[in-house]
C-alpha positions in Angstrom: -38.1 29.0 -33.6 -34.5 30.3 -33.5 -35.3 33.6 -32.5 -33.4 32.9 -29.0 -30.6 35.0 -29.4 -30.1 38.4 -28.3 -31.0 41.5 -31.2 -29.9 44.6 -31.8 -32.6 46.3 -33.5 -36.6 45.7 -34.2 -35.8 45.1 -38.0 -33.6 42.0 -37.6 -36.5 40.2 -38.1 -40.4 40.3 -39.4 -41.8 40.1 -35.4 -44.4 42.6 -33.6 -42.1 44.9 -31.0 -43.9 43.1 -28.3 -42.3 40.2 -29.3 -39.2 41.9 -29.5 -39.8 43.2 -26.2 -40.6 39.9 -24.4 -37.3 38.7 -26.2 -34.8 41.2 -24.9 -36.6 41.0 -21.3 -36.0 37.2 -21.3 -32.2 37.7 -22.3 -31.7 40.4 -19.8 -33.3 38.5 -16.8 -30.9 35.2 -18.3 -27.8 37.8 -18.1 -28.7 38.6 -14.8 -29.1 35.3 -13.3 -25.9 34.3 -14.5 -24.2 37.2 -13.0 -25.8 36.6 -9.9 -24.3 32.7 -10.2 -21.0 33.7 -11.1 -21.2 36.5 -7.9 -22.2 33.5 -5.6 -19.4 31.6 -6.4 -16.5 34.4 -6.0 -18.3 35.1 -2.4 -18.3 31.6 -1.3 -14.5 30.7 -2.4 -13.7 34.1 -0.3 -15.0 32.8 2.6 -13.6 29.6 1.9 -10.4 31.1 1.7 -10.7 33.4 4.8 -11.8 29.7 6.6 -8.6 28.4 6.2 -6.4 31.4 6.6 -7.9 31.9 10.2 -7.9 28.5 11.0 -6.2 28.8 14.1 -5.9 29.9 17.5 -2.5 31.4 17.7 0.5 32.3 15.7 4.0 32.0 17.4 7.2 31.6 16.5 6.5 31.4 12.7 3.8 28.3 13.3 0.4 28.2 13.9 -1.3 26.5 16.2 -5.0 25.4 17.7 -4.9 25.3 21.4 -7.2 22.9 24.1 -7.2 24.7 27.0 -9.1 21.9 29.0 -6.0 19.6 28.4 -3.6 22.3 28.0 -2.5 21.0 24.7 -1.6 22.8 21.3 -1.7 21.2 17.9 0.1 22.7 14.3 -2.0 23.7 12.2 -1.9 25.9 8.9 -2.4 29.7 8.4 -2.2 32.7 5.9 1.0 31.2 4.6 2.8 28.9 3.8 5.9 27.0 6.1 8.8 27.1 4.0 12.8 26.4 4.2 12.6 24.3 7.6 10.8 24.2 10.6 11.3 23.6 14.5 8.4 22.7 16.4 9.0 22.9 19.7 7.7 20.8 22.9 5.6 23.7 24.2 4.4 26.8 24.1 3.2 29.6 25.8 -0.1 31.5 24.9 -1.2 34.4 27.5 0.8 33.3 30.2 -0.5 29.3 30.0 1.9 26.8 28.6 0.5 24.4 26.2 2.7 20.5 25.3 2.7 20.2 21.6 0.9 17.1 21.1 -0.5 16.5 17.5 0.5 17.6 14.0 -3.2 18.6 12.5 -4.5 17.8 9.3 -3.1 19.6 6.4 -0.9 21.0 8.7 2.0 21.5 5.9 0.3 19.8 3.1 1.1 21.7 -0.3 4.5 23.7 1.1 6.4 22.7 -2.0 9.5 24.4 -0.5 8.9 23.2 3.0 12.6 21.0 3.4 13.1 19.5 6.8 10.2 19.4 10.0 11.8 18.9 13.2 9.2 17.0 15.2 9.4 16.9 19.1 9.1 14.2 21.8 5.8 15.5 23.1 4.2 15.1 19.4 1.9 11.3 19.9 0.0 11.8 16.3 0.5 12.9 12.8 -2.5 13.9 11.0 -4.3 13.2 7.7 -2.5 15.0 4.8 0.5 16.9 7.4 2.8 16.6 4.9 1.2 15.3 1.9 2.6 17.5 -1.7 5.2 19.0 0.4 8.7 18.9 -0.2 10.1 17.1 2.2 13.6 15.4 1.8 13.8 13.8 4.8 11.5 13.7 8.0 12.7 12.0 12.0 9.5 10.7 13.2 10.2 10.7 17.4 9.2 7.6 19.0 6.5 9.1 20.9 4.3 8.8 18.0 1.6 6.4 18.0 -0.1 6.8 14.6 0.5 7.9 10.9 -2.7 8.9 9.6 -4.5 8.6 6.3 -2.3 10.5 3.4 -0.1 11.8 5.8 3.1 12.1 3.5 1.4 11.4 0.5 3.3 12.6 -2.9 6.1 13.7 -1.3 8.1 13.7 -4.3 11.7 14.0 -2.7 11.3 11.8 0.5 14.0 9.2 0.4 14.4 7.2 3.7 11.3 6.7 5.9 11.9 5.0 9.1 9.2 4.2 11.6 9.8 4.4 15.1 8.7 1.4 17.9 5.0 2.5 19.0 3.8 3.3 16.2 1.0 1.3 15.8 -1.1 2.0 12.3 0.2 3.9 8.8 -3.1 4.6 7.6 -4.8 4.5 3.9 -2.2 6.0 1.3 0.0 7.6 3.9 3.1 7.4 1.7 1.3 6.9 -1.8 2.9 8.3 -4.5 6.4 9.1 -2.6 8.2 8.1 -5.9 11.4 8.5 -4.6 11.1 6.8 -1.6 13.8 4.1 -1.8 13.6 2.5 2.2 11.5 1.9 4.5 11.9 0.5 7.9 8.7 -1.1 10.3 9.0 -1.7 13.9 7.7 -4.5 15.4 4.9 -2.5 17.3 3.0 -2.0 13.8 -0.7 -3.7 13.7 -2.1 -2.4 11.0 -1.0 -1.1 7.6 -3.5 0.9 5.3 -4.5 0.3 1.7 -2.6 1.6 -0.6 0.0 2.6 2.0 3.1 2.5 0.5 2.0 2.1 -3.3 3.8 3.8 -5.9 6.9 4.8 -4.1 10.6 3.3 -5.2 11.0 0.2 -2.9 13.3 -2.6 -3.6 12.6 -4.7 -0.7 10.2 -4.5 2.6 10.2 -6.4 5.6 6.5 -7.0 7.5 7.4 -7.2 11.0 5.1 -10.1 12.5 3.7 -7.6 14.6 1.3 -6.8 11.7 -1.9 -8.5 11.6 -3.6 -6.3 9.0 -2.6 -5.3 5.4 -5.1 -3.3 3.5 -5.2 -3.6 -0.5 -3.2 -2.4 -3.0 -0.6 -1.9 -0.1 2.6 -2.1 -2.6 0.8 -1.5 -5.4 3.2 0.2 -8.7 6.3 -0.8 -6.5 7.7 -1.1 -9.8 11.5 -1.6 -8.4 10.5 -4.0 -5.8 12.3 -7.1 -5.6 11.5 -9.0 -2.4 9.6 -9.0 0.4 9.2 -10.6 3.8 5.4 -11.0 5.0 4.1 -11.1 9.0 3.5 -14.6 10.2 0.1 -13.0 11.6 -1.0 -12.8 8.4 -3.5 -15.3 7.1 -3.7 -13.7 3.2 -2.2 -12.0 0.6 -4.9 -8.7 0.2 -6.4 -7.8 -3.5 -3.9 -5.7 -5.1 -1.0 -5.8 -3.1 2.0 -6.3 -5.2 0.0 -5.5 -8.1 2.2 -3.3 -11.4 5.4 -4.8 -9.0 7.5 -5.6 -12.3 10.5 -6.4 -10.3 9.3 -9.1 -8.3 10.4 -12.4 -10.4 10.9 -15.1 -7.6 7.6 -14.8 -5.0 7.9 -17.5 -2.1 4.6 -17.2 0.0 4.7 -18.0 3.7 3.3 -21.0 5.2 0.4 -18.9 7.0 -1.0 -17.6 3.9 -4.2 -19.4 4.0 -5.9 -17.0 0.9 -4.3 -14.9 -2.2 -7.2 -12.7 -3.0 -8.0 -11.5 -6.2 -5.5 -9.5 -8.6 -2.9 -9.8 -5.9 0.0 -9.9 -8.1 -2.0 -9.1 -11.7 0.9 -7.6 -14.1 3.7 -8.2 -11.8 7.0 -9.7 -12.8 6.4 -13.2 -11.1 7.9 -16.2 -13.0 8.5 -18.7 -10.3 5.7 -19.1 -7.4 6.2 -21.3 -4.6 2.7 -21.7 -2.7 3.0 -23.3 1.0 0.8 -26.3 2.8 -1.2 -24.2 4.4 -2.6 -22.4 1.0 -6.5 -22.7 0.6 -7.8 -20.6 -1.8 -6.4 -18.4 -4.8 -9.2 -15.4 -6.2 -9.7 -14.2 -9.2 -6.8 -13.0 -11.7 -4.4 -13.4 -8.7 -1.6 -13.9 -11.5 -3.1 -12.6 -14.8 -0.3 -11.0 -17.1 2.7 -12.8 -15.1 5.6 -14.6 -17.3 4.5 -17.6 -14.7 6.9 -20.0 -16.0 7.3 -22.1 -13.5 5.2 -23.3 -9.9 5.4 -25.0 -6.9 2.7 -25.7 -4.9 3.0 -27.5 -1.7 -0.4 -27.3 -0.7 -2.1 -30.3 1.3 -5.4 -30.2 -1.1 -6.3 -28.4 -4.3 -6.3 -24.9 -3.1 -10.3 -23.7 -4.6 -10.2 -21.8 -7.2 -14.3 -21.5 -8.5 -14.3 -21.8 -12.4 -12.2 -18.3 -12.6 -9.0 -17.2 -14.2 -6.1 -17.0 -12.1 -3.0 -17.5 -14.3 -2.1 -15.4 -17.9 -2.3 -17.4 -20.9 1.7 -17.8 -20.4 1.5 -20.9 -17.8 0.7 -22.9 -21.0 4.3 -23.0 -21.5 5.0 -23.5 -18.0 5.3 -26.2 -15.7 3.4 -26.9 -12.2 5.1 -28.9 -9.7 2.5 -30.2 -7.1 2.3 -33.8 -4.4 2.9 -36.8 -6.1 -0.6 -37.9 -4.3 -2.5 -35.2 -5.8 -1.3 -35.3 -9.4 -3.8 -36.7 -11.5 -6.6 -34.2 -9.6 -4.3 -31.1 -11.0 -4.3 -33.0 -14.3 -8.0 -32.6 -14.6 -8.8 -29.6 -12.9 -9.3 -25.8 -14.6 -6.9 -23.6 -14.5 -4.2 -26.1 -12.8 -4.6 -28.3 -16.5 -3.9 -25.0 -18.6 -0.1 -25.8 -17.7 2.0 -27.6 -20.7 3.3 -29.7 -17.6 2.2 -31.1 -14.4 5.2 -33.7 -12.8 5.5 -34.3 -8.5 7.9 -32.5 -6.2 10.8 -34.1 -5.7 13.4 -33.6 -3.0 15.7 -30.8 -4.9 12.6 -28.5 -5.7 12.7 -24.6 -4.0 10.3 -25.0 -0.2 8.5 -21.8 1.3 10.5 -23.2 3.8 13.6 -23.0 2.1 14.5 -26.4 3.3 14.3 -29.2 0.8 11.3 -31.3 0.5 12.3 -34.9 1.2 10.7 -37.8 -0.4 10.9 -41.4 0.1 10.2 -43.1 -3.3 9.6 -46.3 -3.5 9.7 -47.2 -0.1 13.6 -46.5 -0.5 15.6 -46.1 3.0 17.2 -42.6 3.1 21.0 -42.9 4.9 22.4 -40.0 6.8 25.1 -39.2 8.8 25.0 -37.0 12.1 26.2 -34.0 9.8 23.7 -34.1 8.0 25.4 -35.5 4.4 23.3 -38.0 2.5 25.0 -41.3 2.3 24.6 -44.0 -0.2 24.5 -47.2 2.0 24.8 -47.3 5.6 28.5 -47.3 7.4 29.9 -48.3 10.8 29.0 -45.7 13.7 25.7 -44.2 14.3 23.5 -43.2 10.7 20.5 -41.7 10.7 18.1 -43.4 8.7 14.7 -42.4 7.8 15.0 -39.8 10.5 15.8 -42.7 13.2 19.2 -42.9 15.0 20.6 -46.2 14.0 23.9 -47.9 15.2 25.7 -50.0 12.2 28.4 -52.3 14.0 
């Protein structure tokens, strides 16, 4: 035992030279497997390399490109260097006397050009590909309206992009295609948008985003470390709020969720900023930790039944300090019912309380006859002339 090292001489230690012998031939064969290894690798990341600096078809006019020559179409690609300064792609191209339309930007196309500044992007381009700009240094970027889609990663952790606004057409922003755009301040959606990837837009420097209600699908974690984000305006196609979604959001303080949310999936707004919720009629279900480690001070729910719950945690240990505002005829179920009983208080919604509708709810207590006039202005008997009471017209001679 312990003779495994490599020796320099017989009398290191009391062994027959055979020994010796077998010793030094296993260390020798060991240093020569490991050289072979360590040869291997350097070979394969050559060829590696020499993939990806001849992977393309042509090289004109400073960019690289890969040609179809069934459809006659080119598509930017990357090459031996790297696109620096700012770049003019234009809407064609001409490779041994056949003109190709520029119609793609290819994956990876600039990914990594830290000191790529500006792309101009032609009419003829219908698709930006996964990672085309992701790590570069883009400061700002005209997307034409010809483009359909915005891949996954597409302008991931662009670190100096500050205004991104999406033309009518495009129809998906794929999974993380501005993640981690940490300066990225504004972002505008068209109403042609379906689909919007997970983790999309998360981490970047939003204060406010608008869903068209074009958009019928939201992955998770969409907004997700939107830590300057202070509002938001959700799609009316949408039916729930995904898992994650305004998640690390420390900005958001006043959430009002649309009547068409039907489900708040789990850890939707977990250590967000939220300390007044309103929750519309249509709400059915709430998922696990939706609101854990929220200053939740303050609720309004408006839904027609209990929205379900299971036996889990939804709310940070906060809400026992806070108070839930829910229907008068569904108070003493919210009384007895985990979490909803965790809050210090549990009274009904009265007339003055904040809507998802943002028009005030209006009760009749007591039977008690509510007196309008035509403007509008609540009246505290009836008077001559037409009143509106109880939502009829009535005429008071």
């Amino acid at each position: 035992m312990g003779v495994w090292r490599c020796l320099n001489s017989v009398d290191e230690v009391n062994c027959p030279r055979f020994l010796f012998v077998s010793i030094q031939t296993i260390c020798i064969t060991k240093t020569i497997m490991i050289m072979k290894k360590k040869l291997f690798c350097l070979f394969a990341f050559f060829v590696l390399s020499s993939l990806r600096v001849n992977a393309y078809d042509v090289y004109i006019g400073g960019i690289y490109y890969n040609l179809n020559n069934e459809e006659k179409t080119a598509e930017v690609t990357y090459g031996a260097t790297n696109y620096t300064y700012s770049v003019t792609i234009p809407k064609t191209i001409v490779s041994k006397n056949v003109t190709y339309t520029v119609k793609t930007i290819g994956k990876s196309a600039f990914s990594g050009c830290y000191s790529l500044y500006s792309v101009d992007i032609p009419s003829t381009v219908i698709s930006i590909g996964e990672s085309a700009f992701s790590g570069s240094g883009l400061a700002s970027i005209i997307i034409p309206s010809s483009v359909t889609e915005i891949k996954d990663k597409a302008f991931a952790s662009c670190p100096y992009l500050l205004e991104v606004e999406i033309p009518y057409n495009v129809i998906s922003i794929g999974n993380n295609a501005f993640n981690g755009c940490d300066h990225l301040r504004s972002v505008i959606l068209p109403m042609s948008l379906i689909s919007i990837g997970g983790s999309a837009f998360q981490n970047c420097n939003l204060t406010e985003i608008t869903i068209p209600n074009s958009v019928k699908e939201v992955g998770s974690c969409a907004f997700r470390q939107c830590s300057n984000l202070k509002s938001f305006t959700l799609s009316k196609e949408l039916t729930k709020i995904p898992s994650g979604m305004f998640m690390h959001c420390k900005s958001l303080e006043k959430v009002v969720i649309p009547e068409n949310i039907k489900v708040i999936e789990s850890s939707a707004f977990v250590y967000s900023g939220v300390s007044t919720l309103i929750l519309p009629a249509t709400l059915e279900s709430i998922q696990q930790d939706a609101f854990m480690s929220t200053p939740l001070k303050y609720c309004y729910c408006y839904a027609n039944k209990i929205p379900e719950t299971g036996d889990k945690c939804l709310f940070s240990t906060q809400i026992t300090s806070g108070v839930l505002h829910v229907r008068a005829e569904l108070l003493e179920e919210y009384k007895a019912i985990y979490p909803w009983n965790l809050f210090k208080e549990i009274v009904s919604l009265t007339e003055n309380d904040p809507s998802p509708t943002g028009i005030k709810n209006v009760t009749n207590e007591k039977n008690k006859a509510l007196h309008y006039d035509l403007k509008g202005n609540k009246l505290e008997k009836p008077t001559k002339g037409v009143n509106i009471i109880n939502g009829k017209k009535v005429i008071m001679k």
